[in-house]
N, C-alpha and C positions, 0 to 999 in steps of 0.2 A: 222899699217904698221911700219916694224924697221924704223930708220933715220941712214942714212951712217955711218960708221964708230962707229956703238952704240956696246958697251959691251954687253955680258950678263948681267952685272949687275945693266947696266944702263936701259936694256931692262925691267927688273921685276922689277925694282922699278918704271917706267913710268905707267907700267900695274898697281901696286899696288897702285900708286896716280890716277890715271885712275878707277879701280875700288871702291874706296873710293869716291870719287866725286860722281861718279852713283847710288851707295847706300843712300847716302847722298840724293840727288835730290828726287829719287825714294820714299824715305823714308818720306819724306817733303810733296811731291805731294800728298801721301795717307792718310800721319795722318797730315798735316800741323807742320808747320814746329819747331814751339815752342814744339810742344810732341815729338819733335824726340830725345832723346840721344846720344851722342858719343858711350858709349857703344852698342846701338844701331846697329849705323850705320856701328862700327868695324865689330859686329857680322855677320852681311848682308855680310858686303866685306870680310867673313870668315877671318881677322886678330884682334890680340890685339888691346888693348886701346892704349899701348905704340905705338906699330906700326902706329896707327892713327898721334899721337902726333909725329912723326917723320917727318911727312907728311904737318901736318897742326896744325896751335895753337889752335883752335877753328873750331866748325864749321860753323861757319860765315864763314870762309876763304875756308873748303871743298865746302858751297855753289856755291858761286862765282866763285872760279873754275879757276884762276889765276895763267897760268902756268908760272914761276920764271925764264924758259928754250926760254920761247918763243922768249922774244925780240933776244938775243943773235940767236937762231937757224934763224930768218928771217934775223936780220941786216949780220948775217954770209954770207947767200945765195945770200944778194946785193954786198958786196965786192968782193965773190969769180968769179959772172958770167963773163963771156967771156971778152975780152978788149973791142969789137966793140958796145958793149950792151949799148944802154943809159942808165942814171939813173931811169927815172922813167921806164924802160922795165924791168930795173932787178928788180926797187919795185912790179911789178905788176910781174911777174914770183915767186917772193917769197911769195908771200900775196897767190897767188894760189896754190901751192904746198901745202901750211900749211892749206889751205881750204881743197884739193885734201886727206891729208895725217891723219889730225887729225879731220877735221867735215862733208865731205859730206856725212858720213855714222851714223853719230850721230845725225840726225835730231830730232826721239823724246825726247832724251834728252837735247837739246837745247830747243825745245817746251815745257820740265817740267819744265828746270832750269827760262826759260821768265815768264810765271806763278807763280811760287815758288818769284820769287823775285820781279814781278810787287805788291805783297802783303805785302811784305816788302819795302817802299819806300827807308830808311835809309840801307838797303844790296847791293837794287839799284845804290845809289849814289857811293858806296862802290865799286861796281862792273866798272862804270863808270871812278872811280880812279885809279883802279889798272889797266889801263892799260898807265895810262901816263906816266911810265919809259919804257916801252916797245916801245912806241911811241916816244921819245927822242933816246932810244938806233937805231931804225929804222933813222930816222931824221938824226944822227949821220952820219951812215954808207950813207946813201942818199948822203952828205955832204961830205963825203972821193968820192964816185964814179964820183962825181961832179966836184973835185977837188976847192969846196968852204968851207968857214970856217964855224965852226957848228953852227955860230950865222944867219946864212943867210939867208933871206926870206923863199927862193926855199926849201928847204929839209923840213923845219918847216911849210909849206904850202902845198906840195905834198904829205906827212904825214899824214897831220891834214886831206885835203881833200880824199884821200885813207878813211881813218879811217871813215870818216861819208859816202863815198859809202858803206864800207862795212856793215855797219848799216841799211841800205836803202836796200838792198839785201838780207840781213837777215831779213826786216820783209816784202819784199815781196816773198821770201822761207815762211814765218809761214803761207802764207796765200794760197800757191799750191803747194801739193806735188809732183805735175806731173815734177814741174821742178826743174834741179840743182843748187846747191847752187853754183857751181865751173861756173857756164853757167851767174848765174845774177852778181856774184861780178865781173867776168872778163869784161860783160856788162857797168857794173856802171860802174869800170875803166875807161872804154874805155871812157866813154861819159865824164865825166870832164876831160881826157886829150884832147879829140876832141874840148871840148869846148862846154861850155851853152849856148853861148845869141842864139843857134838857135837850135828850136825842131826839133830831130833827126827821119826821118822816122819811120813810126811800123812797128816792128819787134815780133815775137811770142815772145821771151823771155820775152822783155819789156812791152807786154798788160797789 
């Protein structure tokens, strides 16, 4: 799906890191991941080696799949919603759109990329790290919407906790297809803003 305001140019190069990732994954899943070559994986996503290297320094980093755009494009979407929007409404409105826009239609490659890297312990951790500047830059903008300073519990707390619903979502997504990913993370949300110390009725989503 384009993102507002995207150039053409910004448009094919997304596609082209986008397809390089998938090739990557694809490519890992069938012949594991040590036989795969760059050259490779260029040739699959039909571009140069260069063009790879434009993209990604290794492919360790095509793995993992760490978009550089992300934090910025979500923290963006917390600053600009409405005045009357709490903070955490506009985290949770931007955490699903970026569900909505870049993953509820990439399920099986999120199912190769969890595979591909549960075998790799060490790309794992890797994977785990790269996303804690994207989580400070979100934290950040939480913290402006707040109108508190970015060292502040709140923004560093409704972050952190967002970020392990979103995990919990995605691996009860790995485990039924029938249901969407944009249906459990909204879910999760909702239940740590509501609040834990009490078990929440069943609901189909949450079985």
């Amino acid at each position: 799906m384009n993102q507002p305001g995207e150039s053409l140019r910004d448009r094919k190069k997304r596609r082209t890191r986008a397809a390089l990732e998938r090739a990557t994954v694809r490519l890992a899943a069938e012949r594991g991941y040590d036989h795969v070559t760059v050259e490779e994986i260029a040739a699959e996503a039909d571009v140069s080696v260069r063009t790879f290297f434009n993209y990604f320094a290794s492919k360790d980093e095509a793995l993992i799949g760490a978009d550089p755009e992300l934090g910025p494009r979500m923290a963006g979407r917390i600053v600009a919603a409405d005045a009357g929007v709490s903070p955490f409404e506009a985290y949770r409105s931007s955490v699903l759109a970026e569900v909505t826009e870049e993953m509820d239609n990439a399920r099986d490659l999120w199912l190769l990329r969890k595979d591909v890297l549960m075998q790799r312990p060490d790309l794992l951790v890797r994977a785990f790290a790269s996303n804690a500047e994207s989580e400070q830059q979100l934290a950040d903008a939480v913290a402006r919407r707040a109108g508190l300073p970015a060292s502040h519990l709140y923004p560093r707390l409704l972050v952190a906790a967002g970020t392990a619903a979103f995990r919990c979502a995605i691996t009860r997504w790995a485990q039924d297809d029938a249901v969407s990913l944009g249906d459990l993370v909204g879910e999760a949300l909702d239940l740590f803003a509501t609040g834990l110390a009490h078990v929440p009725h069943h609901h189909e989503g949450g079985s």
